[in-house]
Structure formats: C-alpha cells, structure tokens
N, C-alpha and C positions, 0 to 999 in steps of 0.2 A: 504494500500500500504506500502512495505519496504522502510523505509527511508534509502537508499545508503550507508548513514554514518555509520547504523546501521550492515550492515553486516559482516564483521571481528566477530562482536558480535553472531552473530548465527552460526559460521560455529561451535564453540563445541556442540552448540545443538545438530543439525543434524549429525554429524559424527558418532556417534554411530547409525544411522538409513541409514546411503547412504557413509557405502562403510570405515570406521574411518578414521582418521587423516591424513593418508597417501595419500588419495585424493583430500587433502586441494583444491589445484588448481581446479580441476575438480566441487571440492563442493563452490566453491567461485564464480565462472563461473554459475554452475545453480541458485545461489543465486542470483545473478547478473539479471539473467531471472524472477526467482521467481517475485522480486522487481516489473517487469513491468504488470505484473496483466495478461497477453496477450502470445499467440505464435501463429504463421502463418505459415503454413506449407502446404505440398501436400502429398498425402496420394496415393504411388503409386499403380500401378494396373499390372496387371496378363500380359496386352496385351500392357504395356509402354507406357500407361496414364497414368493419376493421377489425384487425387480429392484434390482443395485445398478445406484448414480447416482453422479454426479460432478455436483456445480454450481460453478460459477467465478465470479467476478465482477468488474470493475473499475469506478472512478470513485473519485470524491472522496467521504469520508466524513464528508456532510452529511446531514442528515436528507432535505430535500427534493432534495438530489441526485441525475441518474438516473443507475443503475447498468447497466452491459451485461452481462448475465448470460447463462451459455452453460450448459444440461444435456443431460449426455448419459449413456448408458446401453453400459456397456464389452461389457456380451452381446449388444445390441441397435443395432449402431452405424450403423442406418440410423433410427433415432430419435433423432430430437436438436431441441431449444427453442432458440431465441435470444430472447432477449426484455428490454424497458429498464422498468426496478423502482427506483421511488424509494426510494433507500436505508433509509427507516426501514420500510420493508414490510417490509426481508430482515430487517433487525435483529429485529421483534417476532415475526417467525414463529420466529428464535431464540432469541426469550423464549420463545414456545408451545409450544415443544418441550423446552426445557432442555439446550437444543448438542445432544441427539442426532440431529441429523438435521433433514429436513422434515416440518415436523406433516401431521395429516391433511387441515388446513382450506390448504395450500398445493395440492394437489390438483386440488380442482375449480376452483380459481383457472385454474389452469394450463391445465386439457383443458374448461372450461367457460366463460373469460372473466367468474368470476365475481370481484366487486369484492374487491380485497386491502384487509386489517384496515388500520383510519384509526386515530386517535390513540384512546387510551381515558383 
C-alpha cells in the first residue's frame, strides 16, 4: 500500500509515463486512488444498465512495476479477471477517467487484449 505521505514523492516518477508535469493535479488525484489498493465502479451497458465492478490491486508503486490486479463483478461472480498491469497503465486510465471509475478505452483492453495507453 502507498503511504499518503509518500506521494508528492512519486508524482516525478510517473509523469513521464501519464501525461508529464503539467498534469500534476490530475497525477496527484490518481495517486491518491492508486494508494487505496481498491476502485468500485459500474461498468455501463448498451441498454442503460450497468454492471458494478470491484478492481483491487497490489505491488509496488513504481511506474514500470507489475501490478496483480483482480476484477470482479459482485452480480456476476462467476466472472472475474486476474491479470498483471504495469503500474503506470492503472495510474493513466485514472487520469482518463478522472477517479470515477474505469474509462471506456480500459474495456477493450480487457475483453480484446488490446494494447494498454504507453506514456504520452
């Protein structure tokens, strides 16, 4: 787990991996997130449902570190991801989103093995 105190200290890490400098804010806010191991979210639907999620995740809070990340779906609990995400992938998709959740380009990542966001 990120120690709170600690993150001022990794925002140069990560800036060259989600987005540089200039989205301090935005990369101090997903830090913030990072820290809690956890996101809870709803994963809308075509027909305006939505499936809530649970995502977890552990490792070191390095950019190129992998993370173990486990989703699961609390209505659905015979669906469930495990999968290893180098830390600055979960970070900028929580820039893309703005903490609420998993953006929509986290998605086909997921159910399509398409290539997760590299540094910009």
């Amino acid at each position: 787990m990120v120690d709170p105190s600690s993150i001022p200290a990794l925002v140069p890490l990560f800036a060259p991996y989600c987005g540089g400098v200039g989205r301090e804010r935005e990369l101090m806010a997903a830090l913030n997130i990072l820290a809690t191991d956890q996101l809870r979210g709803a994963r809308p639907l075509s027909d305006g449902g939505a499936h809530a999620y649970e995502l977890r995740w552990s490792g070191e809070p390095a950019p190129l570190a992998p993370l173990s990340c486990r989703l699961r779906f609390p209505d659905l609990p015979n669906v469930q991801y495990d999968f290893p995400l180098p830390c600055h992938h979960l970070v900028s998709w929580l820039i893309e989103s703005g903490g609420r959740g998993l953006p929509e380009s986290f998605w086909p990542w997921l159910l399509q093995g398409r290539v997760a966001p590299g540094p910009t």
